[in-house]
DOBAFI-684795 format. One record per residue (C-alpha): x, y, z. Coordinates in steps of 0.001 Angstrom, whole numbers, m for minus. Example, Ala and Ser with C-alpha at 12.3 -4.5 7.8 and 13.67 -1.06 7.14 Angstrom:
BEGIN
@X->12300	Y->m4500	Z->7800
@X->13670	Y->m1060	Z->7140
//
This chain:
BEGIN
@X->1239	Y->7674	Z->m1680
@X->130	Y->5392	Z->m4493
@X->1144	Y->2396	Z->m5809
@X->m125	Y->2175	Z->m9805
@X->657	Y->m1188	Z->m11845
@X->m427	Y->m502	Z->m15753
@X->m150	Y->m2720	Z->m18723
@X->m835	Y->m667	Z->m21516
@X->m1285	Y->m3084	Z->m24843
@X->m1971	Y->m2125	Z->m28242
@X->m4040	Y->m4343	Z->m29979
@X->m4332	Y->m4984	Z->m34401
@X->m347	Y->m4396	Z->m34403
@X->1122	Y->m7968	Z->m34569
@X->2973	Y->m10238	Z->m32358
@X->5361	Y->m8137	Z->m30880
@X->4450	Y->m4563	Z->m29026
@X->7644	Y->m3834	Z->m27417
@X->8281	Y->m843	Z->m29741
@X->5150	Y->581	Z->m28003
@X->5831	Y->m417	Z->m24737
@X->9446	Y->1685	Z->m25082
@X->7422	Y->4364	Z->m26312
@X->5078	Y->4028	Z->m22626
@X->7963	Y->3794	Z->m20735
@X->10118	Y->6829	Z->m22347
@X->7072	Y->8831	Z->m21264
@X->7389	Y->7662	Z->m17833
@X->10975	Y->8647	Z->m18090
@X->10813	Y->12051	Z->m18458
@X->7854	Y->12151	Z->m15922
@X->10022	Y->12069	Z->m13066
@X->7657	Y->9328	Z->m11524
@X->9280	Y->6554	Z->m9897
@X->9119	Y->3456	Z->m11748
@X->9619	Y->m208	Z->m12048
@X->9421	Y->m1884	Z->m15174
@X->8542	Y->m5435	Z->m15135
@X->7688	Y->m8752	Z->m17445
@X->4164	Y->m8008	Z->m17764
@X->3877	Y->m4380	Z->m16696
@X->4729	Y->m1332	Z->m15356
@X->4771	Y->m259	Z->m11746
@X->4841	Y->3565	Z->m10795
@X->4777	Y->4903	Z->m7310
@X->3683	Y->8769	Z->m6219
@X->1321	Y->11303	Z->m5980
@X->m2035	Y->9577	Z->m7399
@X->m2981	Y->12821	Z->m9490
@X->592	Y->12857	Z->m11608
@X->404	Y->9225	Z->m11537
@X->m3775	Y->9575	Z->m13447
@X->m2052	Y->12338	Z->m15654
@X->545	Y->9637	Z->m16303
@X->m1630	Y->7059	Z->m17345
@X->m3650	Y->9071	Z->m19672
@X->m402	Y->10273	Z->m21888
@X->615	Y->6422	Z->m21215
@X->m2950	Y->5311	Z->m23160
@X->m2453	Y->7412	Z->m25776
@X->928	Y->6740	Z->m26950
@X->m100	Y->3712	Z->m28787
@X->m2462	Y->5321	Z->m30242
@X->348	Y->8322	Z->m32259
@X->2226	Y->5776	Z->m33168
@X->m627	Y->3969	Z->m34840
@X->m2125	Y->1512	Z->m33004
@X->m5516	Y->1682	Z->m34190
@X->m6690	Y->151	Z->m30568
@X->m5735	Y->m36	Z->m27030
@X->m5899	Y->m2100	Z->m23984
@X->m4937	Y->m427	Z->m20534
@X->m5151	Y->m2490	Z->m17345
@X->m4547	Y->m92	Z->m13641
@X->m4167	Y->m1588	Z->m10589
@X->m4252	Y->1107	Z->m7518
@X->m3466	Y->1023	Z->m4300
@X->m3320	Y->4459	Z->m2736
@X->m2705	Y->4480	Z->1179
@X->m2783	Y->7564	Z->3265
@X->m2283	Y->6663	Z->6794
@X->759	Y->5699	Z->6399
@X->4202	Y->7734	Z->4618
@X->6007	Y->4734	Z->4168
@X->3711	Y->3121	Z->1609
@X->6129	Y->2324	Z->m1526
@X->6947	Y->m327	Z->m4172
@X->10269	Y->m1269	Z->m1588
@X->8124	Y->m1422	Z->1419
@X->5359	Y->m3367	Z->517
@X->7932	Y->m6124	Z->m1211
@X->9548	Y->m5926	Z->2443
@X->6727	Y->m6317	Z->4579
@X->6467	Y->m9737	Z->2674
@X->9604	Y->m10526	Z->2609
@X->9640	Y->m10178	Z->6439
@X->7513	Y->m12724	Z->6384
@X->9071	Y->m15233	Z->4937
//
């Protein structure tokens, strides 16, 4: 299972992008993907080829609502030996830790 964390800014809009973030995140919405939104990005946990298809559609959603450029940042950490490889766990096996 993978673990995906994208930022996915549009840049020559102004200050604020949150309109386009919403737009990102009502994608991943109806996806079906689990999600976490966060301050500075998104997090999205599944099956790495939904989660690429994802991204893509993510990239371009700026981009129809005019954003004449964008910035996408992915982070991914895809584990296979293991089943219980997810957002929860890996914020556990920290917090175990502590």
């Amino acid at each position: 299972m993978a673990v995906v964390e994208i930022s996915v800014t549009p840049l020559g809009v102004g200050t604020s992008v949150s309109q386009y973030v919403a737009g990102c995140l009502q994608i991943v919405r109806e996806s079906g993907i689990r999600y976490q939104l966060t301050p500075m990005g998104t997090i999205l946990e599944g099956d790495i080829g939904e989660i690429l298809a994802l991204v893509a559609r993510m990239h371009e959603s700026p981009f129809a609502a005019g954003a004449p450029r964008v910035s996408t940042l992915i982070k991914i950490d895809d584990r296979r030996d293991r089943t219980d490889h997810t957002m929860a766990g890996k914020v556990e096996a920290v917090q175990r830790r502590l």
